[in-house]
PyMOL commands that place a pseudoatom at each C-alpha (Angstrom):
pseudoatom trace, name=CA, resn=UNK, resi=1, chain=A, elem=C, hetatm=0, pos=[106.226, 53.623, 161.622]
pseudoatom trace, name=CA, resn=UNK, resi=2, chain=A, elem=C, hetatm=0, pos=[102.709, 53.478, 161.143]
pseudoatom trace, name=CA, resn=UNK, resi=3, chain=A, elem=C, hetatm=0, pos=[100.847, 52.532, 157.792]
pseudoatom trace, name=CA, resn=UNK, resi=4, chain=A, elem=C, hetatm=0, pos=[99.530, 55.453, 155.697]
pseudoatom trace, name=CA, resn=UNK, resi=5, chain=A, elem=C, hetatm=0, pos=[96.068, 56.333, 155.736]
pseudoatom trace, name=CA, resn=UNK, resi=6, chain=A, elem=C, hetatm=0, pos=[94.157, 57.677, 152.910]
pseudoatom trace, name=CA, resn=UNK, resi=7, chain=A, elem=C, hetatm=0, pos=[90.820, 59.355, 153.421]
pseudoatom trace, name=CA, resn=UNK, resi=8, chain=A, elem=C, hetatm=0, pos=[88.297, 60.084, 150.826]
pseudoatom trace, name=CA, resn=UNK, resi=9, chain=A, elem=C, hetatm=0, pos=[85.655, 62.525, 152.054]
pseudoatom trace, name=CA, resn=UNK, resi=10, chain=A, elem=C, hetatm=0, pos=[82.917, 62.837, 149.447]
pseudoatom trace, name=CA, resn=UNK, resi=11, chain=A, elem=C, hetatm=0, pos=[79.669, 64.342, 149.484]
pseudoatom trace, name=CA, resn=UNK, resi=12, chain=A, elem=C, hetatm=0, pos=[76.555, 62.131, 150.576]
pseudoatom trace, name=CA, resn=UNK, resi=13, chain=A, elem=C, hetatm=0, pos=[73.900, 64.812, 149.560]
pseudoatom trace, name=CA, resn=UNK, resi=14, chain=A, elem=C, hetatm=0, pos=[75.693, 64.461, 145.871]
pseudoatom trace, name=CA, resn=UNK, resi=15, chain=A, elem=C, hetatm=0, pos=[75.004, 60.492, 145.741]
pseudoatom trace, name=CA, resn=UNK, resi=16, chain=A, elem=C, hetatm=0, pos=[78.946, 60.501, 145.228]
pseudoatom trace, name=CA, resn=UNK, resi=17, chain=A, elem=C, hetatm=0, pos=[79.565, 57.322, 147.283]
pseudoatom trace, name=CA, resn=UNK, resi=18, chain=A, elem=C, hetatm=0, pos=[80.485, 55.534, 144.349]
pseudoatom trace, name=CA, resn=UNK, resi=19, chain=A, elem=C, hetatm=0, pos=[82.945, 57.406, 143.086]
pseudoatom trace, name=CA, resn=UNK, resi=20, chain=A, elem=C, hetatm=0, pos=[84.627, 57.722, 146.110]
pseudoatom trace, name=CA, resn=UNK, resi=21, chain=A, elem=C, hetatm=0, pos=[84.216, 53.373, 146.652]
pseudoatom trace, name=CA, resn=UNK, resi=22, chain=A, elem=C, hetatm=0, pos=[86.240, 53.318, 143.052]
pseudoatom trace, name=CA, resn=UNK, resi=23, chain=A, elem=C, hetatm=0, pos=[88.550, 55.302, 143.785]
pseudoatom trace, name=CA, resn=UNK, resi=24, chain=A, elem=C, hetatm=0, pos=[89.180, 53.491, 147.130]
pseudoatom trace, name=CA, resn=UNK, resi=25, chain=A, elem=C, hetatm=0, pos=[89.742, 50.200, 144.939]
pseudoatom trace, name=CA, resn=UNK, resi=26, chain=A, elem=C, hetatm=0, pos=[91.647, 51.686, 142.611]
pseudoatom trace, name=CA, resn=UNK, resi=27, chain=A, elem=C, hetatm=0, pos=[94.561, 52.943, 144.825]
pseudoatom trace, name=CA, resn=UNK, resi=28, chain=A, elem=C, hetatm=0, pos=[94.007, 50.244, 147.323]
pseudoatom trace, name=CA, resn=UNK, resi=29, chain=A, elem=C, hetatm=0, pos=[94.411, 47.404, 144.646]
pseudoatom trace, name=CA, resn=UNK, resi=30, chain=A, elem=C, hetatm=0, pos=[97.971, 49.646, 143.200]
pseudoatom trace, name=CA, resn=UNK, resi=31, chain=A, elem=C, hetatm=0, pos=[98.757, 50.321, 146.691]
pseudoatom trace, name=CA, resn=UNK, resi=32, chain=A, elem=C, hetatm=0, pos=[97.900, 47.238, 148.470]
pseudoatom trace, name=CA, resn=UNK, resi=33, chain=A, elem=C, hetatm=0, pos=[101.483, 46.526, 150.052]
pseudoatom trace, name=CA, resn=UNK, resi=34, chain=A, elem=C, hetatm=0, pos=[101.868, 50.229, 151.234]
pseudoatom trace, name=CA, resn=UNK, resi=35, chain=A, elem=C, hetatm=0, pos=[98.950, 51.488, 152.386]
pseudoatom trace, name=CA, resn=UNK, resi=36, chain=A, elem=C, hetatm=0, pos=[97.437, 50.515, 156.163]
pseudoatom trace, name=CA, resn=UNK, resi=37, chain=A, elem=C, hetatm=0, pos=[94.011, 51.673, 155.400]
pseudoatom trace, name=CA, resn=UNK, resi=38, chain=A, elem=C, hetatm=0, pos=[91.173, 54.066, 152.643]
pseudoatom trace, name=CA, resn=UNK, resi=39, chain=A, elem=C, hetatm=0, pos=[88.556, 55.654, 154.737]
pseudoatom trace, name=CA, resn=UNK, resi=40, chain=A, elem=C, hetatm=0, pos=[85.156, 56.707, 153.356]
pseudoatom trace, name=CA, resn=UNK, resi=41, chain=A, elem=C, hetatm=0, pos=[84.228, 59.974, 154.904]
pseudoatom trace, name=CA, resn=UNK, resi=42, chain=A, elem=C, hetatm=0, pos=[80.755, 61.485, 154.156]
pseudoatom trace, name=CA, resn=UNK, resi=43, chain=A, elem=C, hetatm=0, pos=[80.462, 65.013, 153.739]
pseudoatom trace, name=CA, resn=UNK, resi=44, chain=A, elem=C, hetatm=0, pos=[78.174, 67.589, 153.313]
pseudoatom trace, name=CA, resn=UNK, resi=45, chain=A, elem=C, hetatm=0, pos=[78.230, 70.782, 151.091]
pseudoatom trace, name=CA, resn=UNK, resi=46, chain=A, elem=C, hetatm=0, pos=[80.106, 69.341, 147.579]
pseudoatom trace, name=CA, resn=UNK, resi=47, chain=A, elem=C, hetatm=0, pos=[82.799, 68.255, 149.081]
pseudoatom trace, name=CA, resn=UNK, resi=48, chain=A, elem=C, hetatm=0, pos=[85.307, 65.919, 147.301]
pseudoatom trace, name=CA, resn=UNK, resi=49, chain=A, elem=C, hetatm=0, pos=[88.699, 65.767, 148.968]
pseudoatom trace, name=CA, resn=UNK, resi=50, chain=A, elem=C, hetatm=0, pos=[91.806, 62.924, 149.248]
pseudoatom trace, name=CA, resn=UNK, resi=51, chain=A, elem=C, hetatm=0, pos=[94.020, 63.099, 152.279]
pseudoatom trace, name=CA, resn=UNK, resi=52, chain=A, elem=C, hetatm=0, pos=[97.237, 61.059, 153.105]
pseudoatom trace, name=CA, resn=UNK, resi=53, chain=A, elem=C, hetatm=0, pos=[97.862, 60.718, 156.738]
pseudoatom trace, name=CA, resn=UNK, resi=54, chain=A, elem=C, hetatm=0, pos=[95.836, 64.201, 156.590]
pseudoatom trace, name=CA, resn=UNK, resi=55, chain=A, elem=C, hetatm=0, pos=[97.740, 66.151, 154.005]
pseudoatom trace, name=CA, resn=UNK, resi=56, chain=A, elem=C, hetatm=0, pos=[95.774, 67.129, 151.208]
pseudoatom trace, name=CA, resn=UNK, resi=57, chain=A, elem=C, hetatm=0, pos=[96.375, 65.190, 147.798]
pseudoatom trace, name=CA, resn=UNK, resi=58, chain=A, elem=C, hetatm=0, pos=[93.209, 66.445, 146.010]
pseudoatom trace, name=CA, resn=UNK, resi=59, chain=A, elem=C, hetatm=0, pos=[90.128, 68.798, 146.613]
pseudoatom trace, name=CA, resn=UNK, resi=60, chain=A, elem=C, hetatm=0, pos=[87.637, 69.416, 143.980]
pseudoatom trace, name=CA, resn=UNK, resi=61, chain=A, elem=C, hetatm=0, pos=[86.947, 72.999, 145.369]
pseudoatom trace, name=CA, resn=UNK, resi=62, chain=A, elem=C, hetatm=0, pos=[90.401, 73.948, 144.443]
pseudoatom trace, name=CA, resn=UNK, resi=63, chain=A, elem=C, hetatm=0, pos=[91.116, 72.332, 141.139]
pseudoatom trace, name=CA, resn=UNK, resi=64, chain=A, elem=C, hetatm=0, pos=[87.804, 72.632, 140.155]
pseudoatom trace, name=CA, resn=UNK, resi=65, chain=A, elem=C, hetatm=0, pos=[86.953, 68.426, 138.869]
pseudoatom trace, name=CA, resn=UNK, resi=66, chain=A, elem=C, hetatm=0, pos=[87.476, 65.259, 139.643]
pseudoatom trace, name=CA, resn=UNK, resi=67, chain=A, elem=C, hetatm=0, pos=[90.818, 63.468, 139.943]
pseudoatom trace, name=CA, resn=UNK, resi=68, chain=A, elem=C, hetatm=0, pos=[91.461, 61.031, 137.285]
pseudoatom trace, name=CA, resn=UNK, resi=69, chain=A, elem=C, hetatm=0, pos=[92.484, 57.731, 138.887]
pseudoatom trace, name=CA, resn=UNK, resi=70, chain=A, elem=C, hetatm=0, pos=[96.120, 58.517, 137.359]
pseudoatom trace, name=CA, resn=UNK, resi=71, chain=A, elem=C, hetatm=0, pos=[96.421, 61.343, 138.958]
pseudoatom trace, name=CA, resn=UNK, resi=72, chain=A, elem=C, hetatm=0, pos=[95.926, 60.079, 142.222]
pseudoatom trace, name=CA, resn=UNK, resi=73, chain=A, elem=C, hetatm=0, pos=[97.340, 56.637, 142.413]
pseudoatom trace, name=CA, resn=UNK, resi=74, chain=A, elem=C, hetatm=0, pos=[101.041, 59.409, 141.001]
pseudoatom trace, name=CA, resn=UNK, resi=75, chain=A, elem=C, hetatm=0, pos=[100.466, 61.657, 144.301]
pseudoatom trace, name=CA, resn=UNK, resi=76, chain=A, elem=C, hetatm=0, pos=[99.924, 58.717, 146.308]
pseudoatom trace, name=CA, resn=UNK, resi=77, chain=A, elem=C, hetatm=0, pos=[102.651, 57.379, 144.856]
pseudoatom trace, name=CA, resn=UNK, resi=78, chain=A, elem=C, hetatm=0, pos=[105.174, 59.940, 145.337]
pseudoatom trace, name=CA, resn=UNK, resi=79, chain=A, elem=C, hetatm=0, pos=[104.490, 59.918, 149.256]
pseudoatom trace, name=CA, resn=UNK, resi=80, chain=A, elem=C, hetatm=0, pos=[104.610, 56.849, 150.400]
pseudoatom trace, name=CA, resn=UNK, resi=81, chain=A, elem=C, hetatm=0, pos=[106.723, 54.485, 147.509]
pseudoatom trace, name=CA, resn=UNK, resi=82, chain=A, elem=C, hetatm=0, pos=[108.315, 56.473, 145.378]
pseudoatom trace, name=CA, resn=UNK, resi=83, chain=A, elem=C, hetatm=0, pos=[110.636, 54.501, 143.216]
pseudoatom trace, name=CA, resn=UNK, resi=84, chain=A, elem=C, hetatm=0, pos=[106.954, 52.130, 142.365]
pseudoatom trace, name=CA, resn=UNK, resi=85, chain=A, elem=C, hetatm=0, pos=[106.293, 51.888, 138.546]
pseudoatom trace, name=CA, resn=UNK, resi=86, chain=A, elem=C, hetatm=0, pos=[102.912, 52.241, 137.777]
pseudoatom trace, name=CA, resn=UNK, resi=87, chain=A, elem=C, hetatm=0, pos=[102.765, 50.720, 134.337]
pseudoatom trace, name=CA, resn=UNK, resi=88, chain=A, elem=C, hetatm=0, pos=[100.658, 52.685, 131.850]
pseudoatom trace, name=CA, resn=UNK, resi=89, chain=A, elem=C, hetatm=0, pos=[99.492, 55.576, 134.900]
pseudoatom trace, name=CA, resn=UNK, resi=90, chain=A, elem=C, hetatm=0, pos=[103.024, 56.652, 134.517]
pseudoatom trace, name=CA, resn=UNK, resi=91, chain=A, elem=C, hetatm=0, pos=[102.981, 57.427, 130.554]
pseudoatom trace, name=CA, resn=UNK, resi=92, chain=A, elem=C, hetatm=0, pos=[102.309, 61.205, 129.987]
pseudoatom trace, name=CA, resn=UNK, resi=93, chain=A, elem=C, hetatm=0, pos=[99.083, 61.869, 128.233]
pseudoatom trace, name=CA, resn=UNK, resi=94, chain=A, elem=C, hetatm=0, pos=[100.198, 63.313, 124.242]
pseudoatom trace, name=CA, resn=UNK, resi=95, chain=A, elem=C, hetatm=0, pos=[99.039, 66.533, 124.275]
for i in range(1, 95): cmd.bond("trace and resi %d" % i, "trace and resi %d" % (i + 1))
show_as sticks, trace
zoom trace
């Protein structure tokens, strides 16, 4: 079986490059064992989406923000090594 592959296509006209770069290092640092490669994908128009071996984990045009690192190192997570703790990312927020 092949290694997952996560892309994160982000929007070049939006200068959000970095975002996308720390995001990279934050799941490929959590998910260093597990995942075979992050790909940077420039983009046009806005967009800001995550996909895992091209399923869609994330797109900013449908929920409407950002991901927060947490919740995208749990979806990640939950695909490709489930029974992984994640520390403190796997505390609920107190609402």
């Amino acid at each position: 079986m092949a290694s997952p592959r996560l892309e994160i296509v982000y929007c070049r006209q939006c200068r959000w490059l970095l975002r996308a770069a720390w995001l990279a290092q934050e799941l490929l640092t959590t998910f260093e064992a597990e995942l075979g490669e992050v790909a940077l994908v420039p983009g046009t128009g806005g967009v800001f989406e995550v996909r895992l071996d091209g399923e869609l984990l994330w797109s900013r045009a449908e929920q409407g923000r950002f991901p927060e690192a947490k919740e995208l190192k749990q979806r990640v997570r939950d695909r490709i090594a489930p029974g992984k703790s994640l520390g403190h990312s796997d505390v609920s927020d107190p609402k």
